[in-house]
Chimera marker file (.cmm) of the C-alpha trace (Angstrom):
<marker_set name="trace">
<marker id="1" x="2.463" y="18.546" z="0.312" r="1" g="1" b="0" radius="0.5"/>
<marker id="2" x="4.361" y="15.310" z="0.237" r="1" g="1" b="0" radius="0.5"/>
<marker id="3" x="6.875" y="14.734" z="-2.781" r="1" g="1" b="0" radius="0.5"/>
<marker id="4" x="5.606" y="12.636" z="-5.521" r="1" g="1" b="0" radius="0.5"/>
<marker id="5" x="6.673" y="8.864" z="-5.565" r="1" g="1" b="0" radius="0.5"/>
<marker id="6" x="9.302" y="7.765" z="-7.564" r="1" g="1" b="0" radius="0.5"/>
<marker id="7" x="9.417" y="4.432" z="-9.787" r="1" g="1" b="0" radius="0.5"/>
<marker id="8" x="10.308" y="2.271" z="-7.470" r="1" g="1" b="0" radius="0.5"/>
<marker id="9" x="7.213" y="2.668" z="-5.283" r="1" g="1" b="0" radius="0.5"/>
<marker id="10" x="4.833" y="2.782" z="-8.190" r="1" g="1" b="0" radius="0.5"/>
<marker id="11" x="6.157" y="-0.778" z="-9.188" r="1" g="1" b="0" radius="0.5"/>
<marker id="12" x="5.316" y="-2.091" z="-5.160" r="1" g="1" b="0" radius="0.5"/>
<marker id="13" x="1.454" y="-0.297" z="-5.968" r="1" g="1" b="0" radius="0.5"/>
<marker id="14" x="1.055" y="-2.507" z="-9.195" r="1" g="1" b="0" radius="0.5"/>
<marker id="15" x="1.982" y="-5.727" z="-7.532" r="1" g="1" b="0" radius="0.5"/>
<marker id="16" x="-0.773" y="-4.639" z="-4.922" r="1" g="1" b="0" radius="0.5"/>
<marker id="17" x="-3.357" y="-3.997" z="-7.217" r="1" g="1" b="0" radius="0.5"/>
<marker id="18" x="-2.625" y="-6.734" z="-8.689" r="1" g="1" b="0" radius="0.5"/>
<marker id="19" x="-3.332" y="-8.601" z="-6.175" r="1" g="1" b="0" radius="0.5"/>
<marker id="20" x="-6.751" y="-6.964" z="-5.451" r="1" g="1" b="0" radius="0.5"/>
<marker id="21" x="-5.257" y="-4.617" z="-2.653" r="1" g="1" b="0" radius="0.5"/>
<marker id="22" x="-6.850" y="-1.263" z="-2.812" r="1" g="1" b="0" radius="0.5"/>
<marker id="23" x="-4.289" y="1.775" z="-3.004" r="1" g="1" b="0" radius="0.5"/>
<marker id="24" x="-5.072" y="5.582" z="-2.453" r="1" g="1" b="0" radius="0.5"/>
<marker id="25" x="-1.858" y="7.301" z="-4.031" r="1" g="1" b="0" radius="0.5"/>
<marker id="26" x="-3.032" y="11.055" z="-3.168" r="1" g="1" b="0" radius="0.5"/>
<marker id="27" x="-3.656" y="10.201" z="0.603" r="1" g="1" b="0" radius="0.5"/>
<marker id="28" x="-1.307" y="7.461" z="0.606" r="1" g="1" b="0" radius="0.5"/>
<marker id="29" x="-3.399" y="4.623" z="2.480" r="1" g="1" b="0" radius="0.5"/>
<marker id="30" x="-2.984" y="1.041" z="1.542" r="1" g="1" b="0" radius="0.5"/>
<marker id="31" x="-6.732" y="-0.308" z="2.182" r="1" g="1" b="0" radius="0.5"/>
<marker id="32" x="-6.284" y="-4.256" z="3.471" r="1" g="1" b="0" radius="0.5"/>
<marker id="33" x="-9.197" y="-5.940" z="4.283" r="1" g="1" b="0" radius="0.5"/>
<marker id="34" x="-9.868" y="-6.958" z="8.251" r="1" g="1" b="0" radius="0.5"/>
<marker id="35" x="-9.201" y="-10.747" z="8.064" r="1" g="1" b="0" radius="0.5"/>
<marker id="36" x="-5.976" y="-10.670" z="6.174" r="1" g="1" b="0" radius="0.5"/>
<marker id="37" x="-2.432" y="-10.010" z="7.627" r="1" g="1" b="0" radius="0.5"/>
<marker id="38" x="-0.264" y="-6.957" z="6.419" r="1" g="1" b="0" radius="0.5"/>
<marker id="39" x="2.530" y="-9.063" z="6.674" r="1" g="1" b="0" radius="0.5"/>
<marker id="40" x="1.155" y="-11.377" z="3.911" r="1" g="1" b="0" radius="0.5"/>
<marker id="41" x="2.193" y="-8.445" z="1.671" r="1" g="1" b="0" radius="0.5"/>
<marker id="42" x="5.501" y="-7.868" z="1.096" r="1" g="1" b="0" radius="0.5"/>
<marker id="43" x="5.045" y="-4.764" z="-1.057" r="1" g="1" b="0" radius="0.5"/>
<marker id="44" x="2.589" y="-3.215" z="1.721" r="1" g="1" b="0" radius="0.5"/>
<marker id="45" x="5.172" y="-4.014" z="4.652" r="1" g="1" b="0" radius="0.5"/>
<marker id="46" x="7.924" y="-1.988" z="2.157" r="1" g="1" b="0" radius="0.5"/>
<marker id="47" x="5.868" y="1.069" z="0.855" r="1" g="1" b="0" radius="0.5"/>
<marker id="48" x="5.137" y="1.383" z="4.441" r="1" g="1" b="0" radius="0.5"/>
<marker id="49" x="8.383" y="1.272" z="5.620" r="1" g="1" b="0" radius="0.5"/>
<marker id="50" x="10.557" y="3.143" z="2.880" r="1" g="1" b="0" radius="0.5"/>
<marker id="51" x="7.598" y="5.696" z="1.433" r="1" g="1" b="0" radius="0.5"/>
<marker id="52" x="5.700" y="6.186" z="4.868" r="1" g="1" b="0" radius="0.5"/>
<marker id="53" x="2.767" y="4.712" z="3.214" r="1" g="1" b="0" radius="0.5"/>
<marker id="54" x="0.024" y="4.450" z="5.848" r="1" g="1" b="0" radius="0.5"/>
<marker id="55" x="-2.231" y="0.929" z="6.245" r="1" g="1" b="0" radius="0.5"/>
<marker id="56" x="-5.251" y="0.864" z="7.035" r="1" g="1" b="0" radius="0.5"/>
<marker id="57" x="-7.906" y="-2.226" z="7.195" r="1" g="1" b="0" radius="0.5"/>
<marker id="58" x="-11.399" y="-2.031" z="6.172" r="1" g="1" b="0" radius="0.5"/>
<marker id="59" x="-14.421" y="-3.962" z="6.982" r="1" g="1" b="0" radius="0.5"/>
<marker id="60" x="-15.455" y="-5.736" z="3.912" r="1" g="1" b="0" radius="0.5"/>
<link id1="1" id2="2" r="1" g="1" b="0" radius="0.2"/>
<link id1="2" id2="3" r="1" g="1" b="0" radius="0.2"/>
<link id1="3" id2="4" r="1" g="1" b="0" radius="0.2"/>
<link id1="4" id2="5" r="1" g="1" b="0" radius="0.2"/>
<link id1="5" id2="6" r="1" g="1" b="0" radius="0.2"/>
<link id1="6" id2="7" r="1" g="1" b="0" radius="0.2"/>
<link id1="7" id2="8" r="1" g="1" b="0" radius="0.2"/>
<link id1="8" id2="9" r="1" g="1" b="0" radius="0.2"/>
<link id1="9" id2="10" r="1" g="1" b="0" radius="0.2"/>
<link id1="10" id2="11" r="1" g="1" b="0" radius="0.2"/>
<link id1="11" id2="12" r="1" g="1" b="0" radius="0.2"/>
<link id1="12" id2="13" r="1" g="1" b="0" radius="0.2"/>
<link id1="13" id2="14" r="1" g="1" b="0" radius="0.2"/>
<link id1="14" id2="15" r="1" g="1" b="0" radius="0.2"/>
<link id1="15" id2="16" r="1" g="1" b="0" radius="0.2"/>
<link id1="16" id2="17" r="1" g="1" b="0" radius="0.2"/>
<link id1="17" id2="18" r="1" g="1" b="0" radius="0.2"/>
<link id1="18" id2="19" r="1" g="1" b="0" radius="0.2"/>
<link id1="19" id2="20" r="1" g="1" b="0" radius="0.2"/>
<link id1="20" id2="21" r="1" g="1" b="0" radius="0.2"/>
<link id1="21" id2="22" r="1" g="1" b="0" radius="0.2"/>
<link id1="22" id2="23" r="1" g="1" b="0" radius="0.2"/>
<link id1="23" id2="24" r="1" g="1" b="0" radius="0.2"/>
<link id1="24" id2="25" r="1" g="1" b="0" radius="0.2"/>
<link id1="25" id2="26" r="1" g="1" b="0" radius="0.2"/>
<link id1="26" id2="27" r="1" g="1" b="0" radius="0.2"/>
<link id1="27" id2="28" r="1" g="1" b="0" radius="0.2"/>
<link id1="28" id2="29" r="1" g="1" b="0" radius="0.2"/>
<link id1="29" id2="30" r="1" g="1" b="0" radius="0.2"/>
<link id1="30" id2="31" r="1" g="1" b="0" radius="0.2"/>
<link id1="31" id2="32" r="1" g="1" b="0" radius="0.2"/>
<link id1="32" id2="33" r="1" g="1" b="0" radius="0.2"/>
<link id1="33" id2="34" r="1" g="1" b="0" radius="0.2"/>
<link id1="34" id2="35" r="1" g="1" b="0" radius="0.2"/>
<link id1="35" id2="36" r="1" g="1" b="0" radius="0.2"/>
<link id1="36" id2="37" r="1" g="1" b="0" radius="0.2"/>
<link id1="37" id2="38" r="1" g="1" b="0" radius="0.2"/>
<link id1="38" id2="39" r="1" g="1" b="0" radius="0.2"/>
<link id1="39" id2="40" r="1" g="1" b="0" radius="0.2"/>
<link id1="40" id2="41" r="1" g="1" b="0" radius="0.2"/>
<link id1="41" id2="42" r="1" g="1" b="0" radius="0.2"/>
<link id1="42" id2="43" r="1" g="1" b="0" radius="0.2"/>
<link id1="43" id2="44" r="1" g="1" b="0" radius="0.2"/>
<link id1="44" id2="45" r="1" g="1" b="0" radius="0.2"/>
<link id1="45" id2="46" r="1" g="1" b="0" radius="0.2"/>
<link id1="46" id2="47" r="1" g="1" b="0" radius="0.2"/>
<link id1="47" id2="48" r="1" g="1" b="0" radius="0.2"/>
<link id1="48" id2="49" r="1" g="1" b="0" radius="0.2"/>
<link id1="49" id2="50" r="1" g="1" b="0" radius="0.2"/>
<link id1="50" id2="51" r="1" g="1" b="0" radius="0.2"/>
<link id1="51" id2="52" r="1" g="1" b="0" radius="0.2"/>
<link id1="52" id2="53" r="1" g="1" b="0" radius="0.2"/>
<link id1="53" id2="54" r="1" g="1" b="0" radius="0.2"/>
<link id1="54" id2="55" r="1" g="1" b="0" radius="0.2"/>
<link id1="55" id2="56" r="1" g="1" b="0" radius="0.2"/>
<link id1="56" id2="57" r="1" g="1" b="0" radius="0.2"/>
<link id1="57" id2="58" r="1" g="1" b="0" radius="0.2"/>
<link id1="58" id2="59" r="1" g="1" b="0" radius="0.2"/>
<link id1="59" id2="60" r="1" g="1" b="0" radius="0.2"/>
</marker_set>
């Protein structure tokens, strides 16, 4: 079982939501719709980078 995220991370996931990004915290998936770029998301780029936060798009 992974450890549990610290502050830091759970700031990034509130900008995303935020933003209408959908975030899965237990399975740790970032959900980004098809037509938009991961890049376009700072936060998404760093929880996936620092927290090995996986992103996956979705057909909406």
């Amino acid at each position: 079982m992974p450890a549990p995220l610290c502050a830091k991370a759970h700031c990034l996931i509130y900008r995303l939501r935020k933003k209408g990004i959908q975030v899965d915290t237990k399975a740790r998936t970032i959900y980004i719709p098809y037509y938009e770029n991961v890049n376009d998301y700072v936060q998404a780029v760093r929880l996936s980078r620092e927290f090995h936060i996986n992103v996956q798009y979705i057909i909406v």
